[in-house]
N, C-alpha and C positions, 0 to 999 in steps of 0.2 A: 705642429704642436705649439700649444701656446700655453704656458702653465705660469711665465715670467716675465717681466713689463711690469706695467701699466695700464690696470684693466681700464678698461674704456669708460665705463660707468654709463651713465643712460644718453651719451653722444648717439644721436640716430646716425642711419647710414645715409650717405647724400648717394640719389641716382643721378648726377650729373654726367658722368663718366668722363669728367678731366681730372688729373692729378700731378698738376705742375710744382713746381720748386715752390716751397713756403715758406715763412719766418715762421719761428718759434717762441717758447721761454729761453731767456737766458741765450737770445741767438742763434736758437738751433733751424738750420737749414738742411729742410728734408729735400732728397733728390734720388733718381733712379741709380742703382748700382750695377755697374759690371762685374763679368763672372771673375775678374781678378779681385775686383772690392769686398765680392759676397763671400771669399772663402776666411776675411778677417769675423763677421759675422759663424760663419760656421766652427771659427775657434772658440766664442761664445757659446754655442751651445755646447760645444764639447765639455766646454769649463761646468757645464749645468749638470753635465751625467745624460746629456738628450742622446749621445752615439750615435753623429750622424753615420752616414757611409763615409767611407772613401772619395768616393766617386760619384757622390751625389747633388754637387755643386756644379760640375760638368756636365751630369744628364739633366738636370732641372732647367738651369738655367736657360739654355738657347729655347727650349716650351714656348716664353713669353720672355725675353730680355726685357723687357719694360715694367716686367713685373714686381721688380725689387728693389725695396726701395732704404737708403741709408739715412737717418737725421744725425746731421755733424758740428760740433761747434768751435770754430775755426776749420782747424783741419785735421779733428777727430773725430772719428764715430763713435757715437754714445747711443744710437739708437735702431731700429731693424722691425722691417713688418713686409712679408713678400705676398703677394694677390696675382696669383699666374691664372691669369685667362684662361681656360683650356679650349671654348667651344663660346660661340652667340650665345650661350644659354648656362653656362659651367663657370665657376671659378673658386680656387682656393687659397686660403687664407694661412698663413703658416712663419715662422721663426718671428710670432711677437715679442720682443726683447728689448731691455734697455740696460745698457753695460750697469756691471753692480756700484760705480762709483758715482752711478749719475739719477742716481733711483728716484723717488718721491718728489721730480719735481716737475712735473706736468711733459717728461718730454713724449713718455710712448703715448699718450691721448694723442700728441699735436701732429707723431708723427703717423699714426692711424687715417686720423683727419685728412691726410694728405694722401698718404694709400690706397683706403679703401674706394674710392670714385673711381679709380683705375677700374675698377669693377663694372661700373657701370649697372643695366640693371641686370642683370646677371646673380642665377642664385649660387651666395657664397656658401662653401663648407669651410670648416675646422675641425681640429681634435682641440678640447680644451680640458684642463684636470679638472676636478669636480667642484675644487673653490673655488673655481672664477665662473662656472656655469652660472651663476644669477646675473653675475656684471653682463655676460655676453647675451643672455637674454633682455637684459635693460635698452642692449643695442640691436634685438630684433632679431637677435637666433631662437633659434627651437632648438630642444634635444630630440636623437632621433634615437640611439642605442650607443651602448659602451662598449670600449677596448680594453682589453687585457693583456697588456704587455707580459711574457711570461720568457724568462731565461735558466740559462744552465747549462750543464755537462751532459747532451744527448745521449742516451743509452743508445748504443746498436740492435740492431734489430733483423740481422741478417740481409740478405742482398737486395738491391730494388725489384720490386715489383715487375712483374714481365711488361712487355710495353712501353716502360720506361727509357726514355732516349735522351741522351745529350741534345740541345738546342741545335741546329744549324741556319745558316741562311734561307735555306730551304723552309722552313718552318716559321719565318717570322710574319708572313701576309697573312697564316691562318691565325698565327696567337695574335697580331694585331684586330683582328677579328675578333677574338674570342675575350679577349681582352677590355674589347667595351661592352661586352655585356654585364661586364663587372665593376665597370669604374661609367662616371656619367656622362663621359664624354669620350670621341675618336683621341686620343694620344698615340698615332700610330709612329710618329717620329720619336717621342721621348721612348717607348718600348724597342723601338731600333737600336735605340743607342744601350737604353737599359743593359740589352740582350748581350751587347756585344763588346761594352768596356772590358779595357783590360781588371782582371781581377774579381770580376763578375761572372760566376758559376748557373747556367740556365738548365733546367731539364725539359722536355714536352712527355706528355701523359700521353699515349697514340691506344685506339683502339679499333682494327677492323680501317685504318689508313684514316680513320677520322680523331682530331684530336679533341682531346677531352679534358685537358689540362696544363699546367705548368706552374714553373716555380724560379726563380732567383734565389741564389746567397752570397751575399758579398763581403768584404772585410768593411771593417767598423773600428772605432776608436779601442773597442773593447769588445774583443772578439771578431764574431760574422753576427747578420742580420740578414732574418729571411724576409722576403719581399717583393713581390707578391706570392703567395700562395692558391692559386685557382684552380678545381677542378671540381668537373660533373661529380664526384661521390667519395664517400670518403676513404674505399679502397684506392683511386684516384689519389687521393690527398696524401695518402701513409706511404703509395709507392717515390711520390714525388720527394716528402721529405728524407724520406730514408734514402734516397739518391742524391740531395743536395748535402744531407751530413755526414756521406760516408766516407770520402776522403779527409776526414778533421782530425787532427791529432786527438789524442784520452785528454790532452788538459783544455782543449777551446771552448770556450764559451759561444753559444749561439743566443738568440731574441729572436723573438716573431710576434707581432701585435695583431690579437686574434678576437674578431667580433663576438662582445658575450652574447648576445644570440645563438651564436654557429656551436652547438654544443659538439657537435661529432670535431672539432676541432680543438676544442676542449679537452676531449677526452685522447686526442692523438698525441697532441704534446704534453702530455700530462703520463700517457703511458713512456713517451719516449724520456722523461723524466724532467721536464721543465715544470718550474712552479713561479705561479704570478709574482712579480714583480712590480708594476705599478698599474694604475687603473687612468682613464680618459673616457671624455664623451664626444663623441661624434655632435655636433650643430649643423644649422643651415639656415640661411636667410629667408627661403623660400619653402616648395613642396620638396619634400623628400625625392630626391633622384630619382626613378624605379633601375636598379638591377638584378642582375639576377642574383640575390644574395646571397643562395644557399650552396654558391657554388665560392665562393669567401672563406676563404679557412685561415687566410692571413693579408691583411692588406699593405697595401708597397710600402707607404711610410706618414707618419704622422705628421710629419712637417709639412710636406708637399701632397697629400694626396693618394 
């Protein structure tokens, strides 16, 4: 998610594909971050209302360690722009930010500059809010369709859905599977870890020994957050949810960021009583990914992908 920084304004993208240490304005020296460095970063967005996870600095991060990158001046960070590789062909763009005390002065442009090449030529996505979709297009994204982040107090809905099963080991080679048919690249490591942090609640959608679905909820700064959300249909989709929020106390709050295209997902979280929240656009540097979309009722997360 990129809603804060520094919008880029019309800086093209370099296909170089180096992204070494830089000077900046005012001193600032961008350089790649460790998963110890990046969780100062993920206090940031928390400070923003973005909710990251819990535990989503730890399953991102090992993806691409070199994907993340800090601008710091002396020996603070003021600034943050991660471009995780996923695939020869995939990568994404996410936590554009520049601490609020260090705003308006050229630093998320320079520390951009230095980020995005990590890329290489590689087509990037993002979520970006709807005011900075022009800046992002100046730098050669396209919009492809929007998000609806949508939260609340989930009504019950009586028991899961038959089929519905807790995640096991057993289950992860087919979801990693199933899994890229939904997203544009194999993640079959970070869905490993996904599945299996502590504090991370997994369902699988099973029909006939063949799976058809699955879902994550994890704890968040403010509340749970569901993410991903995947399954063949939306019978699929309501058994899943209704099994990831059925353990929640009356007062939790849940989120799920849900493609406005996917109308039957719309209408799931809408019956189980979530109402929108904020809005985002999908971008990309290139062709549209093809996945299978219609199987998207909520995707992992704005920030990363």
């Amino acid at each position: 998610m990129n809603p804060l920084g520094e919008a880029p304004q019309s800086h093209s993208i370099s296909q170089n594909g180096t992204s070494d240490a830089t000077a900046g304005p005012g001193g600032l020296a961008v350089g790649r971050a460790s998963s110890e460095e990046w969780h100062e970063v993920a206090e940031w967005a928390a400070a923003e209302a973005w909710n990251p996870g819990d535990s989503d600095v730890a399953c991102f991060h090992p993806t691409d360690p070199d994907g993340f990158f800090i601008g710091r001046i002396g020996a603070r960070a003021v600034s943050a722009v991660s471009v995780v590789n996923y695939s020869p062909e995939y990568a994404f763009l996410g936590y554009y930010l520049v601490h609020p005390d260090h705003r308006g002065q050229g630093l998320g442009i320079a520390t951009w500059r230095t980020a995005v090449p990590h890329a290489g030529a590689r087509t990037i996505g993002l979520d970006a809010v709807p005011a900075q979709e022009a800046n992002y297009r100046r730098s050669g994204f396209t919009s492809a369709n929007g998000t609806i982040r949508y939260g609340g107090r989930p009504e019950r809905s009586g028991a899961p859905g038959a089929g519905v099963v807790p995640v096991t080991a057993a289950h992860h080679e087919a979801i990693a599977a199933y899994d890229r048919t939904c997203f544009p690249a194999d993640r079959s490591g970070f869905v490993a870890r996904w599945l299996s942090t502590a504090g991370h609640t997994a369902y699988a959608a099973l029909r006939d020994g063949r799976l058809t679905g699955y879902g994550v909820i994890r704890p968040s700064r403010d509340g749970r957050r569901i993410g991903p959300l995947f399954a063949d249909t939306p019978e699929d989709a309501e058994g899943l949810f209704d099994a990831l929020t059925a353990h929640l106390g009356p007062d939790e709050v849940v989120s799920v960021d849900v493609p406005e295209t996917q109308k039957a997902a719309d209408a799931l979280v809408t019956a189980r009583g979530l109402t929108p929240q904020a809005e985002f656009v999908r971008m990309y540097t290139g062709p549209v990914p093809e996945i299978r979309q219609e199987r998207v009722f909520g995707v992992t997360t704005l920030e990363l992908g």
